[in-house]
C-alpha positions in Angstrom: 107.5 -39.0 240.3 108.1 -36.4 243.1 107.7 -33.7 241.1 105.7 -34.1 238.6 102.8 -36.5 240.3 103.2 -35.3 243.9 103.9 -31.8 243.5 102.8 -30.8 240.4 99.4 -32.8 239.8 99.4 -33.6 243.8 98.1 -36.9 243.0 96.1 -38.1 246.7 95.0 -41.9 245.0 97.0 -44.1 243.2 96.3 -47.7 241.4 99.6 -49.6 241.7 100.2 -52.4 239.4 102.2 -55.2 241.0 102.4 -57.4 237.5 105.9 -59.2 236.8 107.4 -56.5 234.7 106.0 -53.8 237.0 109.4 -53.7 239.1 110.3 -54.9 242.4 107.5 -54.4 245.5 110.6 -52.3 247.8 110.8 -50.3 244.3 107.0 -50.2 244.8 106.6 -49.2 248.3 109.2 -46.5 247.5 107.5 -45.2 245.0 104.3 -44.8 246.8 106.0 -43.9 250.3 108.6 -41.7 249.8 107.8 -40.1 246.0 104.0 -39.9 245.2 102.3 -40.0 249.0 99.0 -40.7 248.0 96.8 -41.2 250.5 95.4 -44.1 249.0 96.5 -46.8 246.7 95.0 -49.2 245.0 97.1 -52.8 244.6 96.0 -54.0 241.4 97.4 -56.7 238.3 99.3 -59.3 241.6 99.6 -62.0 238.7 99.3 -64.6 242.0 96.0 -65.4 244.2 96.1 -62.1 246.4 92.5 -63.1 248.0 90.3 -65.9 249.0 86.7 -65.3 250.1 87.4 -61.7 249.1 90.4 -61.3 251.9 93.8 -60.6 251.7 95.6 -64.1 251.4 98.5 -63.7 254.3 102.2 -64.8 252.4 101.1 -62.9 248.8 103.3 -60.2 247.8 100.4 -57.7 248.1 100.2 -58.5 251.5 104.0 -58.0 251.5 103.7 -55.0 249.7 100.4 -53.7 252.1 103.3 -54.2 255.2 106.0 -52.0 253.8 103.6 -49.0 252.8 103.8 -46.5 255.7 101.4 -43.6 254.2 98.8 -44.2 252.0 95.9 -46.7 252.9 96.0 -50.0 250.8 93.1 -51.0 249.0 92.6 -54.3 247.5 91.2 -54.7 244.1 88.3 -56.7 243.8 86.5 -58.1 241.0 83.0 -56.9 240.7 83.0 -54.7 244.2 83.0 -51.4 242.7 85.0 -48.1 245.4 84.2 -44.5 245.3 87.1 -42.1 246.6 86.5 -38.4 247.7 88.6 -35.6 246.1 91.4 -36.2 249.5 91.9 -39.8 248.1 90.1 -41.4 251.0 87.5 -44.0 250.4 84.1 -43.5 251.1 82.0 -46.5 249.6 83.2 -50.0 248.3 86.5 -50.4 250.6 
């Protein structure tokens, strides 16, 4: 991941899918922390009820997840809310 989607495409936004057979969230946060370091991230496929009224239900595993990533900023995929991202990664509409 380091090397090929950090330094060789230098990847600044990445959609993270936190299904069942998408690994662990430490494996996760590592991943996005320490290998990629996007700027932002997208938390996507939770397969559990990650929000309620359109916010971040506290006790989820995305809001787990959201705790342990120390980089990039964590987005919340919502259904029908449509994000626009600038060429650093950062969001500029929808967030």
């Amino acid at each position: 991941m380091q090397t090929i989607v950090r330094d060789y495409h230098k990847a600044n936004l990445a959609v993270l899918n936190l299904g069942s057979s998408a690994g662990d969230i430490n494996a996760s946060a590592h991943a996005m922390n320490q290998l990629v370091r996007p700027a932002s991230v997208i938390l996507t496929h939770a397969n559990e009820a990650v929000t309620e009224g359109g916010k971040l239900r506290s006790g989820s595993r995305t809001a787990t997840i959201i705790k342990m990533l120390k980089g990039p900023t964590p987005h919340l995929a919502i259904s029908g809310r449509t994000m626009e991202f600038d060429g650093k990664g950062r969001c500029v509409a929808g967030c």
